[in-house]
C-alpha positions, 0 to 999 in steps of 0.5 A: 927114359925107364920102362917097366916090362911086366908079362909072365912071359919070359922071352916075351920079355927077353925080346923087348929088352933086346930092342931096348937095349938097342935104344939106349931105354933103361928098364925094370921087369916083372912077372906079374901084376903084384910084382909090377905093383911092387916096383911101380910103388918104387920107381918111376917109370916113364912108361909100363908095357903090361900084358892082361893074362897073368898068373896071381894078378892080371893085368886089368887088376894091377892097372887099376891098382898102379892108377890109385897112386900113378899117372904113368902111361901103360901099354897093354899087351894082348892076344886078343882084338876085340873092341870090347878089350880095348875098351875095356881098358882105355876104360881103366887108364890105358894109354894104347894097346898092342896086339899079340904078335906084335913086331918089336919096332912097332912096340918101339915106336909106340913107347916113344909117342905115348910118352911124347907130351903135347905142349899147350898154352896153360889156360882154362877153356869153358863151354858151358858146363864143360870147363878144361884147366891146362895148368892143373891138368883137369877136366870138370862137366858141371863143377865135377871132375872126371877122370880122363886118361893121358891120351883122352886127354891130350885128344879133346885139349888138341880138338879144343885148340883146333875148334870148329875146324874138321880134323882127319883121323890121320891128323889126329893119329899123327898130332896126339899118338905120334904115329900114322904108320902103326896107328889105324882109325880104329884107335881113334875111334875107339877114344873119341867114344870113350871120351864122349862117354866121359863128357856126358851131356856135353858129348855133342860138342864132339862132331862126327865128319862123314868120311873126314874124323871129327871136331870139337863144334861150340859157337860163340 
C-alpha cells in the first residue's frame, strides 16, 4: 500500500508518517495542492489523505483536479465539522472525512477500510430507468451516467445485494467503511443523501426505517 500525504503542515505530517512507518505503509508527502497534483499525475497511490486549508491550492480545488485523471480514494482533513463541509466534498469525490484533532490510530484504521474493496458478483441490475453494471463499474438513471464516488458507490451496490431487507446503520458502517467503532451514523447519513441526490427520480428507491438505517424497496 502507497499513500500520498499532502498538508502544508509539516508535523502534521510528521506525525502520520511515524504511524505509517509503523504499518509497514510506504508513502509520498506533499505541501500543497499543486505538488499533490504533481505526484498524483506520477504515481499511484492507493489512497490520498488531503487537508482543505492549504496555501497556492486547496485541497477541494486539487481533489477536483486529482478526479479528472484518478479514481484514487482520498480522505479529507479538516479543523471543521459542519455537515455543510463534509458535503461538500463527498460532493467532489471524497471518500471519508477526518476531523482536526484526529487520534493517529483512527486515521490509521480509516485508510485501511477506504482502500478495502467489497466483492460482488459481476452482473447488471436494473430498476426501471436506474441500471447498475458491476463489470464496468458504472451507474446509469434513464440511459445517462452519473458519476458516484467509490464509497456512494459500494453503499447503493451492497443496498442492491440486500434488497428489501432493513439494514442498520451499523450494518452498513461495519459492511461498507469497514469500521464501527470510529464511524458514526452521521457518516451514513450524510451519503445516503448524497446518494439520493445522484439517483434523482429514482431516489425512493432509497427507504428511511425509523430508528433502524435504510433499504433499497423495489417490488417485482
Amino acid at each position: 500500500m502507497k499513500v500520498l500525504i499532502v498538508d502544508d503542515e509539516e508535523l502534521i505530517r510528521n506525525v502520520i508518517i511515524e504511524y505509517l512507518k509503523l504499518e509497514g505503509i510506504s508513502f509520498d508527502e506533499a505541501s500543497d495542492g499543486y505538488e499533490a497534483i504533481k505526484k498524483a499525475k506520477n504515481n499511484d497511490y492507493d489512497v490520498v489523505i488531503m487537508d482543505i486549508m492549504m496555501p497556492k491550492m486547496d485541497g477541494y480545488q486539487a481533489v477536483k483536479e486529482i478526479r479528472k485523471f484518478s479514481t484514487v480514494p482520498f480522505i479529507m482533513l479538516s479543523a471543521r465539522s459542519e455537515e455543510y463541509d463534509k458535503l461538500t466534498c463527498f460532493d467532489i469525490g471524497v471518500d471519508d472525512y477526518v476531523t482536526k484533532p484526529f487520534s493517529p490510530r483512527e486515521l490509521i484504521a480509516r485508510i485501511k477500510a477506504v482502500t478495502k474493496r467489497n466483492h460482488f458478483p459481476l452482473t447488471v441490475y436494473t430498476f426501471q430507468g436506474l441500471k447498475i453494471d458491476t463489470q464496468a463499474h458504472e451507474v446509469y438513471v434513464d440511459n445517462q451516467l452519473i458519476f458516484l464516488t467509490p464509497k456512494e458507490y459500494d453503499l447503493l451496490l451492497y443496498l442492491v445485494e440486500n434488497k428489501n431487507i432493513a439494514l442498520s446503520r451499523e450494518s452498513l458502517l461495519a459492511n461498507i467503511w469497514g469500521y464501527d467503532f470510529y464511524g458514526d451514523d452521521r457518516t451514513v447519513d450524510t451519503h445516503i443523501k448524497t446518494l439520493r441526490n445522484h439517483l434523482g427520480k429514482y431516489r425512493d428507491f432509497i427507504v428511511t426505517i425509523r430508528k433502524v438505517g435504510y433499504k433499497f424497496e423495489f417490488k417485482e
